[in-house]
N, C-alpha and C positions, 0 to 999 in steps of 0.2 A: 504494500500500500504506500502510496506518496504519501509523505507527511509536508505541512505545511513549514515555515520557517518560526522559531521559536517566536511566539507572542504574537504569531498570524493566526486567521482564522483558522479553527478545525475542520475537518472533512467527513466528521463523525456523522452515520448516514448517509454520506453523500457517495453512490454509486459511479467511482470518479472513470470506469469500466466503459460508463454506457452516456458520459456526458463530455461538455465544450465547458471547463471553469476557468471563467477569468476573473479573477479575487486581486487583493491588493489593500494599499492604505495610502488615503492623499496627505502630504507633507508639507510641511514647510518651516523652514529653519532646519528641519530635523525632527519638531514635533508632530504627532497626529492632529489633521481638521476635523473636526467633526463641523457636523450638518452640514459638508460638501454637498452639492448633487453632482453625482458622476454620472454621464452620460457616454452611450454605447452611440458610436457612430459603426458604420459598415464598409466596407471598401469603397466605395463610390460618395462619401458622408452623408450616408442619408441617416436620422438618428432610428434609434432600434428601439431604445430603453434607454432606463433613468432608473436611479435608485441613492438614496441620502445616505452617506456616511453614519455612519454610529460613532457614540463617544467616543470611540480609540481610533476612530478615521478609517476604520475598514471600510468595504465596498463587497461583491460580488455578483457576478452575470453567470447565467448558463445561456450558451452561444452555442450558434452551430460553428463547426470548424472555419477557419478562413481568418483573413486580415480583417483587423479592426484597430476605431481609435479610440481611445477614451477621453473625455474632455472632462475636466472639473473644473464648476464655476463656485465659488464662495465670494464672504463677503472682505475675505484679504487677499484676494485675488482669482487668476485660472491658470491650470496648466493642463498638458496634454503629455499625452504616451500611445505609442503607436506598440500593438502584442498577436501574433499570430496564436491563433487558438488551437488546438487540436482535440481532438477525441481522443479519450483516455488518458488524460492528461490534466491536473492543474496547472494554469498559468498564471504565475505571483509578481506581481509589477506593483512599483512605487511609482505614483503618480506628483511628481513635483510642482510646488504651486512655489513662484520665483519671488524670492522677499526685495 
């Protein structure tokens, strides 16, 4: 089983076999955002899906395989990260928000 990176999301549950996870935490300075919205754009930018950060600045999308971007807008800033996804596989990206 993939394990996440120490103080990242778990995977407990998560049948990482038969899915596209793209997980992560938006930053800045080094600290976690919370109440980010991180947004799934698709290879061509069309947006997919949204979803708000938690307290510790985590994130997570189930994607189908392929190129994506993720954008994070807050209220101290936005940054972006570009993550190819794959099946069967977790994909863990820090999303940097630039101070």
């Amino acid at each position: 089983m993939c394990s996440p990176p120490v103080g990242g999301l778990s995977l407990d549950g998560v049948d990482v076999n038969k899915e596209s996870v793209i997980q992560g935490t938006v930053t800045r300075d080094g600290q976690p955002v919370a109440s980010a919205y991180v947004r799934l754009l698709d290879a061509s930018d069309e947006f997919t899906a949204e979803v708000v950060t938690s307290a510790t600045g985590h994130f997570r999308f189930f994607a189908r395989p392929g190129q994506w971007t993720l954008r994070a807008l807050s209220s101290q800033g936005g940054g972006e990260a570009r993550v190819v996804a794959q099946q069967g596989q977790a994909v863990d990206v820090e999303v940097t928000i630039p101070a």
